[in-house]
Structure formats: C-alpha cells, structure tokens
PDB file of N, CA, C and O in Angstrom:
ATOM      1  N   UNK A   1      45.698  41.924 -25.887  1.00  0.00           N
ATOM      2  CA  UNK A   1      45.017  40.661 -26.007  1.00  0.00           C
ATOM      3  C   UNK A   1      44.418  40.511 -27.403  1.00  0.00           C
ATOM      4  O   UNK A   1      44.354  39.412 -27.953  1.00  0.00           O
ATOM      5  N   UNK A   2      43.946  41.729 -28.008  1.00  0.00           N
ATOM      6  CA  UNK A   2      43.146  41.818 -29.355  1.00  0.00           C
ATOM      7  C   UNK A   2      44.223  41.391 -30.163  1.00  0.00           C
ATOM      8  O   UNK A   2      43.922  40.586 -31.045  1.00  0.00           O
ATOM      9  N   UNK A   3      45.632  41.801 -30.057  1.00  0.00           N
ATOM     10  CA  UNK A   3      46.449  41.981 -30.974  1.00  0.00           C
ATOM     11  C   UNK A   3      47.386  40.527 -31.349  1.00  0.00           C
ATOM     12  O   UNK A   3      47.887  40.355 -32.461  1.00  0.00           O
ATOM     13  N   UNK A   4      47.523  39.464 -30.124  1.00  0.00           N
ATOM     14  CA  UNK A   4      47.958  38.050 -29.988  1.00  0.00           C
ATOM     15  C   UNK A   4      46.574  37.311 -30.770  1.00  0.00           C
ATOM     16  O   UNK A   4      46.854  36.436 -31.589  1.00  0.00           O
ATOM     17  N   UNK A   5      45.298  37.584 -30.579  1.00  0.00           N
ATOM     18  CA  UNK A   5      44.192  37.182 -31.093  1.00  0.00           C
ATOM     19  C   UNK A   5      44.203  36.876 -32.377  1.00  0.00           C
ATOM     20  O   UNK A   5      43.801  35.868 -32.959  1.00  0.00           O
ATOM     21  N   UNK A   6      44.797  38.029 -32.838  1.00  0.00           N
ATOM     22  CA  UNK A   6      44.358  38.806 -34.617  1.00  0.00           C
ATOM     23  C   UNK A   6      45.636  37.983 -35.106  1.00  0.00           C
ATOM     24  O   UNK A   6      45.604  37.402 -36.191  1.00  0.00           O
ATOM     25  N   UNK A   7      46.722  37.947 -34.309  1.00  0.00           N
ATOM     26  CA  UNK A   7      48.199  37.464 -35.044  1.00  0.00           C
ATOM     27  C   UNK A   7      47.829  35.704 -34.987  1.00  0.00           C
ATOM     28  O   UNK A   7      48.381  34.927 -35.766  1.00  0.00           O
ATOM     29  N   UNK A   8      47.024  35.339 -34.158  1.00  0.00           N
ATOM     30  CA  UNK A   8      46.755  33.713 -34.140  1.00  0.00           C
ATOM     31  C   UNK A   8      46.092  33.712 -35.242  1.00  0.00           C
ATOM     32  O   UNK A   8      46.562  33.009 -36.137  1.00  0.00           O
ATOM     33  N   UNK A   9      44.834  34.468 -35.528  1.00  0.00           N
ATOM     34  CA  UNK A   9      43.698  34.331 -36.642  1.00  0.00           C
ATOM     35  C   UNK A   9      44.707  34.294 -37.907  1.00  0.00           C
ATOM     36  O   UNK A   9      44.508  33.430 -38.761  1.00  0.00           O
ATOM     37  N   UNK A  10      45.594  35.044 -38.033  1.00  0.00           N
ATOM     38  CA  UNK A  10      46.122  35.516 -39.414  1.00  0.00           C
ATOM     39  C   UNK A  10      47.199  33.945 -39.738  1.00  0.00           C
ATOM     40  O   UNK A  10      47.362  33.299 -40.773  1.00  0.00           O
ATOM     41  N   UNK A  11      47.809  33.754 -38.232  1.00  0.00           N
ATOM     42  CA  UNK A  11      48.905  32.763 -38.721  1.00  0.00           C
ATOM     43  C   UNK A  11      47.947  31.293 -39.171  1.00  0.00           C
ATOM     44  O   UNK A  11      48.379  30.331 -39.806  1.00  0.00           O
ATOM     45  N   UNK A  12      46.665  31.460 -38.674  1.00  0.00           N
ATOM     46  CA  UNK A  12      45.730  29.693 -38.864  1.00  0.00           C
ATOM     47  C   UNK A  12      44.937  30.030 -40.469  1.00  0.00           C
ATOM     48  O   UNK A  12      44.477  29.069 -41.084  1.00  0.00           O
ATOM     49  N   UNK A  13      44.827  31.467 -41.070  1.00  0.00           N
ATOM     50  CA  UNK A  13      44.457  31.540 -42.157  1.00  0.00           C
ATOM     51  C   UNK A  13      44.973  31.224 -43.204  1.00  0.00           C
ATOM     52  O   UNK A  13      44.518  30.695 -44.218  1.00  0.00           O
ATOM     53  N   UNK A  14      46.310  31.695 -42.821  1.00  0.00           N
ATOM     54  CA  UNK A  14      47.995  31.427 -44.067  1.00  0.00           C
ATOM     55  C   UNK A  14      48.086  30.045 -43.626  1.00  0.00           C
ATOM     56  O   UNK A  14      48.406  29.375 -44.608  1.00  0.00           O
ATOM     57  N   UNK A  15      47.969  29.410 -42.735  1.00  0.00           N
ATOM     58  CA  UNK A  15      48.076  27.733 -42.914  1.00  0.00           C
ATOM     59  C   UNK A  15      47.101  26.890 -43.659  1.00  0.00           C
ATOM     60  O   UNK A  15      47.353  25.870 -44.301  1.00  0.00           O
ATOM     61  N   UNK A  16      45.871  27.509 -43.464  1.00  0.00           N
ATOM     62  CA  UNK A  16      44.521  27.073 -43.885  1.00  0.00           C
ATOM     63  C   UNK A  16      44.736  27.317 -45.467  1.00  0.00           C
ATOM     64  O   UNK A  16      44.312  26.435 -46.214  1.00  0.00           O
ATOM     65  N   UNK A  17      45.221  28.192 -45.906  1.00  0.00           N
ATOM     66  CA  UNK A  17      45.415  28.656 -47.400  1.00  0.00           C
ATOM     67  C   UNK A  17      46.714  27.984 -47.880  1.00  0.00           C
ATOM     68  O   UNK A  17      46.694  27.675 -49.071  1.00  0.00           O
ATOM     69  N   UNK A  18      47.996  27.653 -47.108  1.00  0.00           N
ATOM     70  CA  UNK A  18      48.916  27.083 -47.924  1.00  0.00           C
ATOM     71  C   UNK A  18      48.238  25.096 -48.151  1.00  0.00           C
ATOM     72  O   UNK A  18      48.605  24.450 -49.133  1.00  0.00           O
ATOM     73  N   UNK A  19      47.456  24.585 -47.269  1.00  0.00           N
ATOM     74  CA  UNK A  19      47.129  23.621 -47.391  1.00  0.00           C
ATOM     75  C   UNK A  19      46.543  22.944 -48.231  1.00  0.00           C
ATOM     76  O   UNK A  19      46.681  21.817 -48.706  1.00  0.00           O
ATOM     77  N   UNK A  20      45.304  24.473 -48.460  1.00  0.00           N
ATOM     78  CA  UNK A  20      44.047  24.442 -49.588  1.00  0.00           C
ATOM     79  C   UNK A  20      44.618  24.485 -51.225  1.00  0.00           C
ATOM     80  O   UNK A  20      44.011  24.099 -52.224  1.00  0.00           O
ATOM     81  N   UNK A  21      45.979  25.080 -51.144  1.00  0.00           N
ATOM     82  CA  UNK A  21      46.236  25.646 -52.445  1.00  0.00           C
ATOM     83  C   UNK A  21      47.795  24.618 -52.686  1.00  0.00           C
ATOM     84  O   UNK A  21      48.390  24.854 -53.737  1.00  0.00           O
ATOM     85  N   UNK A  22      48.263  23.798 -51.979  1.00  0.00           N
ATOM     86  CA  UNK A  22      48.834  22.493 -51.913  1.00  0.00           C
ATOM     87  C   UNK A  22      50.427  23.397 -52.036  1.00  0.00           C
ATOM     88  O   UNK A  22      51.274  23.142 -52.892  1.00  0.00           O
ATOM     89  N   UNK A  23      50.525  24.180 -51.260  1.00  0.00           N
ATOM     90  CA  UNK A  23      51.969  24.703 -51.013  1.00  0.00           C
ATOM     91  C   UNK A  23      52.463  24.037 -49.905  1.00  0.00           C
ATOM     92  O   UNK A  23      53.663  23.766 -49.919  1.00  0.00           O
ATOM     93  N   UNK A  24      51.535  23.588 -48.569  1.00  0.00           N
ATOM     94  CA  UNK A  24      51.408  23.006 -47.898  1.00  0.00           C
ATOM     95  C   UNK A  24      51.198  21.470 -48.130  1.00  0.00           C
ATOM     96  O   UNK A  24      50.019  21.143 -48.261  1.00  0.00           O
ATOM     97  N   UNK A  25      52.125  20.476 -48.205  1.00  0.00           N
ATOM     98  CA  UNK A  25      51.542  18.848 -47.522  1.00  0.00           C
ATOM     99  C   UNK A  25      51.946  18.500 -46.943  1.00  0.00           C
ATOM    100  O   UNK A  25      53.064  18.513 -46.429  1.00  0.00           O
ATOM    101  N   UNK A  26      50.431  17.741 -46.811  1.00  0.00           N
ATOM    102  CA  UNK A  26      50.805  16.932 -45.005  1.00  0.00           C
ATOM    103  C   UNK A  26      50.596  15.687 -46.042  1.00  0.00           C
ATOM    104  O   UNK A  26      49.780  15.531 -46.949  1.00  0.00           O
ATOM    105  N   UNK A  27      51.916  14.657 -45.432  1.00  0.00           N
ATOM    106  CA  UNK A  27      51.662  13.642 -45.350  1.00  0.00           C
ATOM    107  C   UNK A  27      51.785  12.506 -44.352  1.00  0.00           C
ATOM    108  O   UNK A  27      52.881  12.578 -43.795  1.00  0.00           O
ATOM    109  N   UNK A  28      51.011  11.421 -43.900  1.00  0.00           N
ATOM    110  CA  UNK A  28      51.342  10.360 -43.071  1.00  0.00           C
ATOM    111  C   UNK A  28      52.451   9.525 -43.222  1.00  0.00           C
ATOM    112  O   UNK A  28      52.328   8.791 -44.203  1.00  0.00           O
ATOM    113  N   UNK A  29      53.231   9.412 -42.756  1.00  0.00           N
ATOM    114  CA  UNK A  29      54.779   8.048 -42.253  1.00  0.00           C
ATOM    115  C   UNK A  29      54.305   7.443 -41.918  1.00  0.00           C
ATOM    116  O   UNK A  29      54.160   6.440 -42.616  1.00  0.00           O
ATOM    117  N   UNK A  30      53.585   7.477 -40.477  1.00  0.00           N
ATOM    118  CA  UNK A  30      53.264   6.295 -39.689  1.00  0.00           C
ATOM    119  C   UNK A  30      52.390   6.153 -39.393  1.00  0.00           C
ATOM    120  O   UNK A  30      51.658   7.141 -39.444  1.00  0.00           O
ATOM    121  N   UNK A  31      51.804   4.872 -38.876  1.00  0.00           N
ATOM    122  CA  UNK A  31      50.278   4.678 -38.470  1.00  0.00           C
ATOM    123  C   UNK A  31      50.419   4.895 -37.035  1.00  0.00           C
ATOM    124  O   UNK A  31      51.435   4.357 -36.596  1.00  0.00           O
ATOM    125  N   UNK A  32      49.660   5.569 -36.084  1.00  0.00           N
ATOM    126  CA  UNK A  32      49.477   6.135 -34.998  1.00  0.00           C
ATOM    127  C   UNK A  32      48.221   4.850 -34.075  1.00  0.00           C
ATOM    128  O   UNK A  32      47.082   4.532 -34.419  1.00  0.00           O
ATOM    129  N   UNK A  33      48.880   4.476 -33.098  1.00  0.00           N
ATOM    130  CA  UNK A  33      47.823   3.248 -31.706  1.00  0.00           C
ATOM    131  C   UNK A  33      47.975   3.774 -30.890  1.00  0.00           C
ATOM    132  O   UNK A  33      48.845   4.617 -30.668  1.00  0.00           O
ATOM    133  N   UNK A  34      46.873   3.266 -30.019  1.00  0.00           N
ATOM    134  CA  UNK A  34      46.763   3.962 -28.718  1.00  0.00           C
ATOM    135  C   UNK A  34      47.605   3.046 -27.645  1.00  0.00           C
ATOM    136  O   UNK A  34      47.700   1.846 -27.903  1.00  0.00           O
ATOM    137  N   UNK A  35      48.035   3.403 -26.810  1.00  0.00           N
ATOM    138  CA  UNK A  35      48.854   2.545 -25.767  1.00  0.00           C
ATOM    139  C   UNK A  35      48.521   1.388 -25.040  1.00  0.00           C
ATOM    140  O   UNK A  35      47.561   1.396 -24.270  1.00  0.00           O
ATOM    141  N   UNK A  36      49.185   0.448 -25.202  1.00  0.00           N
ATOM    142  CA  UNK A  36      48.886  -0.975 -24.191  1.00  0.00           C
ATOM    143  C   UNK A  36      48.320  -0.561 -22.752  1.00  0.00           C
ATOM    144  O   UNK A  36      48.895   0.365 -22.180  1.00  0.00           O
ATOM    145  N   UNK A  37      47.470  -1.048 -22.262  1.00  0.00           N
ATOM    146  CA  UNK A  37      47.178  -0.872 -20.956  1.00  0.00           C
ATOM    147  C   UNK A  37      46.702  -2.060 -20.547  1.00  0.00           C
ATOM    148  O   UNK A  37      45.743  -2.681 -21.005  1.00  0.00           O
ATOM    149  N   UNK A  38      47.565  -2.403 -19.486  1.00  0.00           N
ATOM    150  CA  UNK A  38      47.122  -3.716 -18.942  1.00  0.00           C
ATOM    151  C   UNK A  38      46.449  -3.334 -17.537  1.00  0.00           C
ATOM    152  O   UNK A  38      47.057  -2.531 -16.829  1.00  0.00           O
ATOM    153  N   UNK A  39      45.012  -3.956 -17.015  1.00  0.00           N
ATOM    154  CA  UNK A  39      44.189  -4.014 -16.134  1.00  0.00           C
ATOM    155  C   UNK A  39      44.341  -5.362 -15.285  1.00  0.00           C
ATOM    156  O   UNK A  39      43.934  -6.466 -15.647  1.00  0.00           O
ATOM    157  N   UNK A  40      45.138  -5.007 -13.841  1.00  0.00           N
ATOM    158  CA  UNK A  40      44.772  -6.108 -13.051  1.00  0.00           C
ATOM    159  C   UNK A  40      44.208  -6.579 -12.354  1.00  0.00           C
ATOM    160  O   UNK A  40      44.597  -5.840 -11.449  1.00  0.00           O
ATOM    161  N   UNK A  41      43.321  -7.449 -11.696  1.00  0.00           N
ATOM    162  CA  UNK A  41      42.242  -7.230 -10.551  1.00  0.00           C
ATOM    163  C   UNK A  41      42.985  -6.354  -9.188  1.00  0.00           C
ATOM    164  O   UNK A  41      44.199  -6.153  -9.145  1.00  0.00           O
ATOM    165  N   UNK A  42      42.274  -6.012  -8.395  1.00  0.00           N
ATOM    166  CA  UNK A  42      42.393  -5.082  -7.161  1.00  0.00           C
ATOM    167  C   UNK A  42      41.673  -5.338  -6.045  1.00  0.00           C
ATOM    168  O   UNK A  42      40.857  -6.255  -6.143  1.00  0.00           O
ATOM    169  N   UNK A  43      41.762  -4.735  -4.943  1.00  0.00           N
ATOM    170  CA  UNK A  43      41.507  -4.650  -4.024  1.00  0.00           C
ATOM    171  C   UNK A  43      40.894  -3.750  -3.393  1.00  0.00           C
ATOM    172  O   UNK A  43      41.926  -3.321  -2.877  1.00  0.00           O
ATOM    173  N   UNK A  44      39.978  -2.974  -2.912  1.00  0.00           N
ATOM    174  CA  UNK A  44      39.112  -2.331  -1.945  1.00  0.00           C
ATOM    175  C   UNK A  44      39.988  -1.679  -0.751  1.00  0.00           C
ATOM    176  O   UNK A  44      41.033  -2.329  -0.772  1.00  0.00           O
ATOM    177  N   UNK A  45      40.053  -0.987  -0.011  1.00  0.00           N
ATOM    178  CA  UNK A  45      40.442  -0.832   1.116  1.00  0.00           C
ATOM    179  C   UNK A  45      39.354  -0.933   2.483  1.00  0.00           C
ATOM    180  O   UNK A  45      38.493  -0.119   2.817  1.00  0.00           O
ATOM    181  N   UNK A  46      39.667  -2.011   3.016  1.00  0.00           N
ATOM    182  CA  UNK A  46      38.713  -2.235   4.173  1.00  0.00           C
ATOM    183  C   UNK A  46      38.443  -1.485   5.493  1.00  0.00           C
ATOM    184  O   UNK A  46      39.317  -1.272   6.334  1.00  0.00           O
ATOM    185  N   UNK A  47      37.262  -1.134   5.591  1.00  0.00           N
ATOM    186  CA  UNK A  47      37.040  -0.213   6.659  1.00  0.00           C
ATOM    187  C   UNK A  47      36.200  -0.484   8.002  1.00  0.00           C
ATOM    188  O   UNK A  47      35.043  -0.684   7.633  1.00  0.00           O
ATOM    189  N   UNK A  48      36.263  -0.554   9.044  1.00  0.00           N
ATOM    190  CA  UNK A  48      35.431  -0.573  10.268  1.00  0.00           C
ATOM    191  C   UNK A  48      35.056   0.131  10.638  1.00  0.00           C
ATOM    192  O   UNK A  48      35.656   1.200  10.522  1.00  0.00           O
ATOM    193  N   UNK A  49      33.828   0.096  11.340  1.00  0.00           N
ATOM    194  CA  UNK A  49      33.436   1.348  11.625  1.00  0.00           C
ATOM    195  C   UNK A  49      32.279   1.057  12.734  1.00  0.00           C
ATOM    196  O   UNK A  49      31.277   0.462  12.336  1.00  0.00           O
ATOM    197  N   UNK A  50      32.377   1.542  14.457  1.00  0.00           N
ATOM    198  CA  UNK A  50      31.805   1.340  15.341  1.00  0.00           C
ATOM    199  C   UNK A  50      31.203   2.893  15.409  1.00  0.00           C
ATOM    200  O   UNK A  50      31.891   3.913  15.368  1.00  0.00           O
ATOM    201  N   UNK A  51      29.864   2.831  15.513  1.00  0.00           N
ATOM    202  CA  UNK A  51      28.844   3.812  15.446  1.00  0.00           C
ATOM    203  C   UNK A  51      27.972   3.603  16.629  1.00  0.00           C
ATOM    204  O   UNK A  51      27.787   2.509  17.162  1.00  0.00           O
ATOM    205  N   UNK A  52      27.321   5.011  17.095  1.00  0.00           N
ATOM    206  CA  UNK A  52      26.657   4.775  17.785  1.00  0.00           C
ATOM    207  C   UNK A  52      25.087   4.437  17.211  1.00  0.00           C
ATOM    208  O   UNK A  52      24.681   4.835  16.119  1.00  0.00           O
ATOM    209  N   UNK A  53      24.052   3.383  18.453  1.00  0.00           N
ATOM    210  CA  UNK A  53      22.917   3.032  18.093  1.00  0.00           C
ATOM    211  C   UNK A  53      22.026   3.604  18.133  1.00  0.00           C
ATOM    212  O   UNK A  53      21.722   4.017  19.252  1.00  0.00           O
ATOM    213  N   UNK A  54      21.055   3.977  16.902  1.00  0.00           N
ATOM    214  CA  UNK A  54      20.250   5.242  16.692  1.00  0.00           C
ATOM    215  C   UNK A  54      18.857   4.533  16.432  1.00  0.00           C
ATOM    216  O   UNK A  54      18.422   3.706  15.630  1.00  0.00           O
ATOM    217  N   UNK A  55      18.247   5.452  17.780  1.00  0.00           N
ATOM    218  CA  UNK A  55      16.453   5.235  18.066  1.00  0.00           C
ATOM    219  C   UNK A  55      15.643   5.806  17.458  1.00  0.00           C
ATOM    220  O   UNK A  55      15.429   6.921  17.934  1.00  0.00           O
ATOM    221  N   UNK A  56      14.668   5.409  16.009  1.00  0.00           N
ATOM    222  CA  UNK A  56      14.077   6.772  15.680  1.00  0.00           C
ATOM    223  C   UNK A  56      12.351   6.556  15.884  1.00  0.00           C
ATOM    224  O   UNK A  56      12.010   5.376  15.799  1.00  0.00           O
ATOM    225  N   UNK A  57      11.517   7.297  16.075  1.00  0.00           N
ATOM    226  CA  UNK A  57      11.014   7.223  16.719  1.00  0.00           C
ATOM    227  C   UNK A  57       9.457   8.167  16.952  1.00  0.00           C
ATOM    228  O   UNK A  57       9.552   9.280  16.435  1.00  0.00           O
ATOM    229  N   UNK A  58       8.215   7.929  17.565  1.00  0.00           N
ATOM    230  CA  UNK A  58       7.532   9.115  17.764  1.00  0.00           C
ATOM    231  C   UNK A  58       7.310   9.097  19.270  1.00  0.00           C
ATOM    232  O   UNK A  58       7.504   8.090  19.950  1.00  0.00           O
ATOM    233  N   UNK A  59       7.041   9.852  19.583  1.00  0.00           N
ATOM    234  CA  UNK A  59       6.617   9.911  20.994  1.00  0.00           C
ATOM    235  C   UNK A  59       4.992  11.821  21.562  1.00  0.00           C
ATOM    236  O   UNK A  59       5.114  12.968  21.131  1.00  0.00           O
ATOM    237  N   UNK A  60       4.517  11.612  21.960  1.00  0.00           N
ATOM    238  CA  UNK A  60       3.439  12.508  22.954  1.00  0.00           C
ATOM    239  C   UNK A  60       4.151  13.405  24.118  1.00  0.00           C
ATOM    240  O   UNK A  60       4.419  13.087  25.276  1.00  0.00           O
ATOM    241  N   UNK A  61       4.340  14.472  23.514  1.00  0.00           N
ATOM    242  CA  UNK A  61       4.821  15.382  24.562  1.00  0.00           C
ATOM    243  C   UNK A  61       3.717  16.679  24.707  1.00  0.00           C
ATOM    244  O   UNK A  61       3.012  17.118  23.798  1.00  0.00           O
ATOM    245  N   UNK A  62       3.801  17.359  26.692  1.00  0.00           N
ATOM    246  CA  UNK A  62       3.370  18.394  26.505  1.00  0.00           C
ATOM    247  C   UNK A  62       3.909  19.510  27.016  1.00  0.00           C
ATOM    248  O   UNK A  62       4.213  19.533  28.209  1.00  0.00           O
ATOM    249  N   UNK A  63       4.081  20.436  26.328  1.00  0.00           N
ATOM    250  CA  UNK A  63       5.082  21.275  26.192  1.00  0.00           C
ATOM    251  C   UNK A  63       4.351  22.684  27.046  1.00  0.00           C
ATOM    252  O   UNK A  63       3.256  23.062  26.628  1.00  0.00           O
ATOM    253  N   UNK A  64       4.836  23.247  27.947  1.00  0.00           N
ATOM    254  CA  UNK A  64       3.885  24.883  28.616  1.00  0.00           C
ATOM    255  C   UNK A  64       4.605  25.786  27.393  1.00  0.00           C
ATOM    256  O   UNK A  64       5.789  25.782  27.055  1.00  0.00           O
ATOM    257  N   UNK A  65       3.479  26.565  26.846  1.00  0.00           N
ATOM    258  CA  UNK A  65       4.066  27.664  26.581  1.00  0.00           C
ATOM    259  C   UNK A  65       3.813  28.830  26.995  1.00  0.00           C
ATOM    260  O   UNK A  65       2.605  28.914  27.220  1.00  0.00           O
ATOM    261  N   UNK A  66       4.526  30.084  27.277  1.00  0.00           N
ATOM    262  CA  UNK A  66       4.188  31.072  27.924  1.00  0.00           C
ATOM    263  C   UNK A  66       3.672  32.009  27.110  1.00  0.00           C
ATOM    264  O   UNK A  66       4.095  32.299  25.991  1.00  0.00           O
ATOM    265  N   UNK A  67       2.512  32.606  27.824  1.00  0.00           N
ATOM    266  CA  UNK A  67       1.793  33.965  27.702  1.00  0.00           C
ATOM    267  C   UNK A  67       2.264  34.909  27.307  1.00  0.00           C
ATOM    268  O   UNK A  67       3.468  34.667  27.228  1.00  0.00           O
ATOM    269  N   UNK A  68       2.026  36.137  26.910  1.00  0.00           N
ATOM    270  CA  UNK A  68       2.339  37.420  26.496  1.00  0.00           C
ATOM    271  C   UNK A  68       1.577  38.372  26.632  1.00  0.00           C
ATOM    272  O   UNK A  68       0.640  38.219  25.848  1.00  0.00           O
ATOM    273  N   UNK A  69       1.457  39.416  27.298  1.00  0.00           N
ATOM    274  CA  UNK A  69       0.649  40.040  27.966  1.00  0.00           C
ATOM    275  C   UNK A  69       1.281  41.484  27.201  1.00  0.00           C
ATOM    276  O   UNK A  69       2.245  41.951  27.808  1.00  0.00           O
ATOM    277  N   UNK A  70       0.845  42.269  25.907  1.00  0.00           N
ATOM    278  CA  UNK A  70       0.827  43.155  25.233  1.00  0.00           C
ATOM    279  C   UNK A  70       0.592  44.469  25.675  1.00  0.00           C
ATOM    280  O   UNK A  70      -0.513  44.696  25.181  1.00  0.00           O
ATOM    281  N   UNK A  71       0.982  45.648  26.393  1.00  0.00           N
ATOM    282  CA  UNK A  71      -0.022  46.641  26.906  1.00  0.00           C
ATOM    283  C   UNK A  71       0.295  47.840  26.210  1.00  0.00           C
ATOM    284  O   UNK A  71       1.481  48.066  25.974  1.00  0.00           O
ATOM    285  N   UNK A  72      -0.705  48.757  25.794  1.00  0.00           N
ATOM    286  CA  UNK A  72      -0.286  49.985  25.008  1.00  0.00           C
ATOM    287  C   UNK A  72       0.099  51.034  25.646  1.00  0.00           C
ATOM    288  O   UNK A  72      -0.717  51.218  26.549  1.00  0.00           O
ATOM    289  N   UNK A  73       1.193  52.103  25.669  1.00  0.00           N
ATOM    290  CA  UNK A  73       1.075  52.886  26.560  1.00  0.00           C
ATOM    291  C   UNK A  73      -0.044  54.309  26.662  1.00  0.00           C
ATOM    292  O   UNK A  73      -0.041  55.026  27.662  1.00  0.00           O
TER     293      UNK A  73
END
C-alpha cells in the first residue's frame, strides 16, 4: 500500500514539475457548459389513510399494591 502511495506521490510531482518548468502545456480548445436540464411541473403521489381514533387523556386510578414481608434467618 506504502509502495502504490509513494509511486502516485512521485508520478503527481514529475507532473507538477513538467508544468512548472513549461515542458508540460496545457492548453484550452474548448469552452466547457454545464448540461441543459429541463424541469417540468409534477405530481405528488396520493395517499389514504384510515387510522384508528386516538383518546388522550387523564384519568384517577387506584391501584393495590402488595406488601413485602422481609424476615432474617
């Protein structure tokens, strides 16, 4: 992995240096646009939906709770 690493670093340095030192040119041909995109109105997809009817609510309750009777032996 070190060694594909080091061979990328070396091949973007020798590009970086033929560019800087004009062994390398780049030049433009063409002028470069971004693509037509045409937007048409749309539609939603419609949904129904039968749910059940929900009570919310407080209410007074009394609840027994049971004892516990602990004994040591």
């Amino acid at each position: 992995m070190r060694v594909i690493g080091g061979i990328l670093v070396i091949i973007l340095l020798v590009l970086a240096g033929g560019i800087a030192t004009g062994f390398i040119d780049l030049q433009k041909t063409q002028e470069g646009r971004l693509p037509a995109i045409a937007v048409k109105e749309g539609a939603l997809p419609k949904y129904e939906a039968n749910v059940a009817k929900v009570e919310v609510g407080t209410r007074k309750e009394t609840v027994d709770v049971p004892t516990v009777d602990v004994k040591k032996p």
